[in-house]
C-alpha positions as protocol buffer text, in pm:
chain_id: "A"
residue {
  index: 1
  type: UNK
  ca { x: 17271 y: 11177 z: 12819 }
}
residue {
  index: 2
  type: UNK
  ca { x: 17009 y: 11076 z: 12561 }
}
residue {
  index: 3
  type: UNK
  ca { x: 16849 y: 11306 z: 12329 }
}
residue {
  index: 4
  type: UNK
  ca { x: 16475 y: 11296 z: 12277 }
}
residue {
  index: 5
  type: UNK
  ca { x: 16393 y: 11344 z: 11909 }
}
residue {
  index: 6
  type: UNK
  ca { x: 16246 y: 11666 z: 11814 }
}
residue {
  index: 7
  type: UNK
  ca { x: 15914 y: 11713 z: 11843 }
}
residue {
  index: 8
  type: UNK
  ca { x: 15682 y: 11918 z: 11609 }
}
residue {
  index: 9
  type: UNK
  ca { x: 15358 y: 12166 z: 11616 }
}
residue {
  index: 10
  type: UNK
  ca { x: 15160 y: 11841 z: 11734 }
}
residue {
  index: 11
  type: UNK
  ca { x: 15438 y: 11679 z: 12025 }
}
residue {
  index: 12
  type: UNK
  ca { x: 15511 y: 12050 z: 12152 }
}
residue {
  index: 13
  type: UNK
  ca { x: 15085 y: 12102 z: 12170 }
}
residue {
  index: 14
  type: UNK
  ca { x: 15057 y: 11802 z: 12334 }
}
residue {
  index: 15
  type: UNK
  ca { x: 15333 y: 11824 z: 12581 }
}
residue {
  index: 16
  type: UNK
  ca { x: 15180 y: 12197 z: 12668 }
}
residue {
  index: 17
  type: UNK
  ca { x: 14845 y: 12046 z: 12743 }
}
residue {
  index: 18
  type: UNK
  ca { x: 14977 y: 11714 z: 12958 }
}
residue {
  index: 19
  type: UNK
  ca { x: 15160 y: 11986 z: 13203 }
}
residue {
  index: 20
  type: UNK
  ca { x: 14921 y: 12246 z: 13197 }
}
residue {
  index: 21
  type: UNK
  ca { x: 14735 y: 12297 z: 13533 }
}
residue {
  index: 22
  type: UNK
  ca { x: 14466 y: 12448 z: 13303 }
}
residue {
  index: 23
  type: UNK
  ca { x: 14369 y: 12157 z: 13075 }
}
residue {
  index: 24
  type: UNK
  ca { x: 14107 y: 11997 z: 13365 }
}
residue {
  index: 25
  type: UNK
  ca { x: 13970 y: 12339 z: 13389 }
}
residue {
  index: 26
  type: UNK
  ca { x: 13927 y: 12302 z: 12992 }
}
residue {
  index: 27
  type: UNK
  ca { x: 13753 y: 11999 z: 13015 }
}
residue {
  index: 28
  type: UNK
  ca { x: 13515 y: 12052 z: 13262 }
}
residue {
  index: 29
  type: UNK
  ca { x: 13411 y: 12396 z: 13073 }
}
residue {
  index: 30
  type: UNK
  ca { x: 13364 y: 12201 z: 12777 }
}
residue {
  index: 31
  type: UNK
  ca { x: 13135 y: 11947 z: 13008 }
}
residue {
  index: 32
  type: UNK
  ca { x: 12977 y: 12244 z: 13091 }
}
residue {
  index: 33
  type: UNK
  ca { x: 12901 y: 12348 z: 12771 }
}
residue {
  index: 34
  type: UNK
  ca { x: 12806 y: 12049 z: 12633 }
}
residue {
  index: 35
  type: UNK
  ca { x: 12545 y: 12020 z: 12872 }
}
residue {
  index: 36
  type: UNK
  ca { x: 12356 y: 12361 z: 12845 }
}
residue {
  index: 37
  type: UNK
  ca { x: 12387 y: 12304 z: 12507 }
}
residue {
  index: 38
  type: UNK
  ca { x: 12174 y: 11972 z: 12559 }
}
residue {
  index: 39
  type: UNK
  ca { x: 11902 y: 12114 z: 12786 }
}
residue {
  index: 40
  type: UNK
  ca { x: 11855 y: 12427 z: 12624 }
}
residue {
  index: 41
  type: UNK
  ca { x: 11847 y: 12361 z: 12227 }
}
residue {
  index: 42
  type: UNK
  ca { x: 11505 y: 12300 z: 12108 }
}
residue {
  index: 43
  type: UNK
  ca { x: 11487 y: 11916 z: 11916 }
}
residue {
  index: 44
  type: UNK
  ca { x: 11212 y: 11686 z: 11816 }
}
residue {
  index: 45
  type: UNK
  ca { x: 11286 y: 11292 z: 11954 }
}
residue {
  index: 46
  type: UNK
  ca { x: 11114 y: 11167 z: 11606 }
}
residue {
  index: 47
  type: UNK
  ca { x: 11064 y: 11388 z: 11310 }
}
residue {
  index: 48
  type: UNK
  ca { x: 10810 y: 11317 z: 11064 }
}
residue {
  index: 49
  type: UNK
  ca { x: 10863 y: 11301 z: 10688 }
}
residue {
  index: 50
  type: UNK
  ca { x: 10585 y: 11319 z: 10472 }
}
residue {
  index: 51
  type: UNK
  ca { x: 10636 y: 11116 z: 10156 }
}
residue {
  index: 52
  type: UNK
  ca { x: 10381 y: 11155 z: 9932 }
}
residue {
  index: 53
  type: UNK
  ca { x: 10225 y: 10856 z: 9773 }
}
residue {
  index: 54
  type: UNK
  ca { x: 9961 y: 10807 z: 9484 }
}
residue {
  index: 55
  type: UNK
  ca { x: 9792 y: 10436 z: 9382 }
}
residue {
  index: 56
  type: UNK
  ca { x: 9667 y: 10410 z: 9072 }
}
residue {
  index: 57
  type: UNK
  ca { x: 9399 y: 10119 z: 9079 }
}
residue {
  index: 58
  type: UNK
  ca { x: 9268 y: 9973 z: 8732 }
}
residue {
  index: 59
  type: UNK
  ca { x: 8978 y: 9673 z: 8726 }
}
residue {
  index: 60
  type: UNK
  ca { x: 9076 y: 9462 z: 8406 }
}
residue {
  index: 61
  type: UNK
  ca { x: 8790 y: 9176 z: 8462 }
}
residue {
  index: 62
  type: UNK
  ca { x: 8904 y: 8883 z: 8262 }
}
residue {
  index: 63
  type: UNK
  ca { x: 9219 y: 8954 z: 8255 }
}
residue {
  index: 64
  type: UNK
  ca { x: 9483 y: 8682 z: 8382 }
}
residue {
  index: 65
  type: UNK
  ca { x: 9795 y: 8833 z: 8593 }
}
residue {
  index: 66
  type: UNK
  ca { x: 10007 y: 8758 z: 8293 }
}
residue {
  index: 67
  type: UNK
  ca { x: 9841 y: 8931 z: 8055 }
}
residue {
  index: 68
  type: UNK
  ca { x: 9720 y: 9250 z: 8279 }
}
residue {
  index: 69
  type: UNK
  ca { x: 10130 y: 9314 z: 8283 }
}
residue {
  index: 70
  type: UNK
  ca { x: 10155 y: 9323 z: 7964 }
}
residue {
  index: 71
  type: UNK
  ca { x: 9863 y: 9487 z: 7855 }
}
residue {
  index: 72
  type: UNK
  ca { x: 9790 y: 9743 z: 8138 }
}
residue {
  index: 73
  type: UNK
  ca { x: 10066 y: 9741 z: 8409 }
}
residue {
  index: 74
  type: UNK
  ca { x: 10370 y: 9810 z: 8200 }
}
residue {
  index: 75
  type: UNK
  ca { x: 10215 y: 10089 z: 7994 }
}
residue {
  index: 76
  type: UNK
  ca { x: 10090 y: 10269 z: 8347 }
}
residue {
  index: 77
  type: UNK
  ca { x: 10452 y: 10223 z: 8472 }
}
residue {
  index: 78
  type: UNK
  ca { x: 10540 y: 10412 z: 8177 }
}
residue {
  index: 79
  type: UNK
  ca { x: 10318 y: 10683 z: 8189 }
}
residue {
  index: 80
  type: UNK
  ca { x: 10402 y: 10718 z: 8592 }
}
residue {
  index: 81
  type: UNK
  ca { x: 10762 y: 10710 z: 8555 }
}
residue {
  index: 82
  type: UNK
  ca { x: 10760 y: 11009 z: 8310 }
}
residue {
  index: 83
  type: UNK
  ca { x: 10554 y: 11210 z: 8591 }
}
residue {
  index: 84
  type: UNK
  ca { x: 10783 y: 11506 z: 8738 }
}
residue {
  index: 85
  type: UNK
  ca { x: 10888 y: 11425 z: 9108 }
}
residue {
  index: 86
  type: UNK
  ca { x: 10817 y: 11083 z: 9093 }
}
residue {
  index: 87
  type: UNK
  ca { x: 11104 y: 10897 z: 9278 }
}
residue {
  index: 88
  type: UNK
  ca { x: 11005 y: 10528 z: 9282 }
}
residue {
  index: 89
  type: UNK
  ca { x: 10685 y: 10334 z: 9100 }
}
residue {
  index: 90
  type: UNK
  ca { x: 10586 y: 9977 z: 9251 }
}
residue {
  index: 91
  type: UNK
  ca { x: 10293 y: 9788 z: 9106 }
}
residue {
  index: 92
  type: UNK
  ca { x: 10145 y: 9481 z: 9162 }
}
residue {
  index: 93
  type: UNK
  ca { x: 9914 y: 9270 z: 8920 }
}
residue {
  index: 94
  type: UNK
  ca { x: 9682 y: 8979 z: 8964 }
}
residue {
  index: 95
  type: UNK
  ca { x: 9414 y: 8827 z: 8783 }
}
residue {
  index: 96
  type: UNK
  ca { x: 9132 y: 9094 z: 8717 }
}
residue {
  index: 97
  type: UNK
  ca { x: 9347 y: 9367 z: 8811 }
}
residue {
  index: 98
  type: UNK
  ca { x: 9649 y: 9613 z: 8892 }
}
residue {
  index: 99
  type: UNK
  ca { x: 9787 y: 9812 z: 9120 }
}
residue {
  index: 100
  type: UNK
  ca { x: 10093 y: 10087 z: 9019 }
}
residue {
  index: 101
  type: UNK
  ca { x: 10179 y: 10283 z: 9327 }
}
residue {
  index: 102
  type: UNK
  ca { x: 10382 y: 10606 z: 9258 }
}
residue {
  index: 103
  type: UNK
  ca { x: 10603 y: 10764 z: 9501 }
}
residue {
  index: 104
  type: UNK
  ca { x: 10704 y: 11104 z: 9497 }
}
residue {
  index: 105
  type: UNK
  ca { x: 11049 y: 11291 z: 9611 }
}
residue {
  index: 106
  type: UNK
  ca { x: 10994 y: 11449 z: 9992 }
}
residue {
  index: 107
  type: UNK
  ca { x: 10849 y: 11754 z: 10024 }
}
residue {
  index: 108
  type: UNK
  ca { x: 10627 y: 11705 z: 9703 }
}
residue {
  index: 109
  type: UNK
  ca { x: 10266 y: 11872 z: 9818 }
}
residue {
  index: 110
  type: UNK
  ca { x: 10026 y: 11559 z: 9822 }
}
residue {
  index: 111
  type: UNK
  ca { x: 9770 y: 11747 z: 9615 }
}
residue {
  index: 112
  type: UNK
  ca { x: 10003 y: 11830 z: 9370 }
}
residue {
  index: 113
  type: UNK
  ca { x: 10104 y: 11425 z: 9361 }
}
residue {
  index: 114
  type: UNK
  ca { x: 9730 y: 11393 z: 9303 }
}
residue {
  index: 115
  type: UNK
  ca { x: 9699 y: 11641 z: 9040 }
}
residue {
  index: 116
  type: UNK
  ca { x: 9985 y: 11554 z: 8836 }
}
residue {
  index: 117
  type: UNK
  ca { x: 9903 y: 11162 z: 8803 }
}
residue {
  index: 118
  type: UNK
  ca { x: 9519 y: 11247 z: 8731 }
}
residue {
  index: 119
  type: UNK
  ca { x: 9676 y: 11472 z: 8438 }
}
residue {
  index: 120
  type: UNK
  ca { x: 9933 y: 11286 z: 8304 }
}
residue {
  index: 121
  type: UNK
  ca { x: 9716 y: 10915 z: 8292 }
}
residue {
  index: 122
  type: UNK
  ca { x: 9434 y: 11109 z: 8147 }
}
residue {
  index: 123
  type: UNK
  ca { x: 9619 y: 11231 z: 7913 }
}
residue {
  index: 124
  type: UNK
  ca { x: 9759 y: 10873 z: 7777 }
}
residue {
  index: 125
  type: UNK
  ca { x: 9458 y: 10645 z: 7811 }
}
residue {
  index: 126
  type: UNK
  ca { x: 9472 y: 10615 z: 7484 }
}
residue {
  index: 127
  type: UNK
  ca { x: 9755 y: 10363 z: 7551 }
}
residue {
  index: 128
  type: UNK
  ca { x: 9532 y: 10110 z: 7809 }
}
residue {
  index: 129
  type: UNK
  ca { x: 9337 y: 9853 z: 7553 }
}
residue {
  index: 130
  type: UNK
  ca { x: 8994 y: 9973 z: 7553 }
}
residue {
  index: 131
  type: UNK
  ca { x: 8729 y: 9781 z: 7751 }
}
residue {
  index: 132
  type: UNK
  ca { x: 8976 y: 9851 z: 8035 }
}
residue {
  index: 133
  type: UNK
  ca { x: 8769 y: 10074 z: 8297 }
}
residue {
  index: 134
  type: UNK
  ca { x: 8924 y: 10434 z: 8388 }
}
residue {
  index: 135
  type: UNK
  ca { x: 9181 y: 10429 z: 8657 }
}
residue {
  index: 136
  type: UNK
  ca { x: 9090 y: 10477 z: 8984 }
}
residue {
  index: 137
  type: UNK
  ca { x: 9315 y: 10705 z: 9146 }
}
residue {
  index: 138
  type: UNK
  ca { x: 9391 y: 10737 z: 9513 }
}
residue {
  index: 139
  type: UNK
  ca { x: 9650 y: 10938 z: 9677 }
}
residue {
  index: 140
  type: UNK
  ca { x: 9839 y: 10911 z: 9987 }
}
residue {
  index: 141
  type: UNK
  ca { x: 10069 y: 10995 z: 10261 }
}
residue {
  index: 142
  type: UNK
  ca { x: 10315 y: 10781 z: 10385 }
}
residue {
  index: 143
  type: UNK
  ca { x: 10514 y: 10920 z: 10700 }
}
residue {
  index: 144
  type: UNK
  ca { x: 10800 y: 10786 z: 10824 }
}
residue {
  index: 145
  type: UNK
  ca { x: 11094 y: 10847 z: 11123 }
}
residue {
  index: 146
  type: UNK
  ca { x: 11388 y: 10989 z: 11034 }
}
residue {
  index: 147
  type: UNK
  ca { x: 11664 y: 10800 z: 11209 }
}
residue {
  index: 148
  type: UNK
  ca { x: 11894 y: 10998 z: 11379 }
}
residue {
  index: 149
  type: UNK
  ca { x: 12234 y: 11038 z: 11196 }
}
C-alpha cells in the first residue's frame, strides 16, 4: 500500500473542489455574474482626456535657425519650464522664427494654461533681445483616447 504525501491548506482545497458536485454550480453563478455585471455597469468605449496645450509663437525676421535658438528659443524654454503644471515643453525653430509649445499636466483648466504663460513670459521679456516682436500666444486642447488598461 503506498502512501500519498500529505497534502496542505492548498491540496486539501483543491481536492474538496475536484469532488464537489457543487463546484459547476459555482462556475456557472460566477458566469452569471460576470455577465450582469457586463450589461448593466455604465462605461464609456473611448474616454476623452483633455490635455491642455499652449504655443508660444515669436517672429524673429532676420534671424537664421541657429541663432533664433540661441537667442530666443532657449531663453522661452526657460521661462516655460519654470511655469507651474507644465509637464513637457517642445519647440521648434527655423529661420525668421520659433515655435515653444508647452504642455500642461491633465486636468490643468485650459484658461488657466493660457493665463499662466501670458503672465509668466510677460513678466521675463526682458530676457528676448529687443527688436524681437512680443510673443504671440495661442492656447490649445489636445484630446486624446485613453487605452484601456
Amino acid at each position: 500500500m503506498m502512501h500519498s504525501p500529505k497534502r496542505g491548506i492548498a491540496g486539501a482545497l483543491t481536492d474538496a473542489f475536484i469532488t464537489s458536485p457543487l463546484t459547476p454550480l459555482a462556475l456557472v453563478a460566477a458566469v452569471l455574474m460576470g455577465i450582469v455585471a457586463l450589461i448593466t455597469l455604465p462605461r464609456e468605449e473611448e474616454p476623452q482626456i483633455s490635455v491642455p496645450m499652449v504655443d508660444i509663437h515669436v517672429r524673429a525676421d532676420g534671424l537664421r535657425a541657429e541663432d533664433a535658438v540661441k537667442l530666443v528659443t532657449e531663453p522661452l524654454e526657460t521661462i516655460v519650464k519654470s511655469i507651474p503644471g507644465v509637464e513637457h515643453v517642445y519647440s521648434q525653430t527655423q529661420d525668421d522664427g520659433t515655435l515653444v509649445t508647452a504642455r500642461f499636466e491633465v486636468g490643468t483648466s485650459s484658461d488657466a494654461a493660457i493665463v499662466r504663460v501670458h503672465e509668466k513670459v510677460r513678466a521675463n521679456l526682458d530676457r528676448i533681445p529687443k527688436g524681437i516682436p512680443e510673443p504671440l500666444i495661442v492656447g490649445r486642447a489636445s484630446t486624446m483616447s485613453r487605452l484601456p488598461c
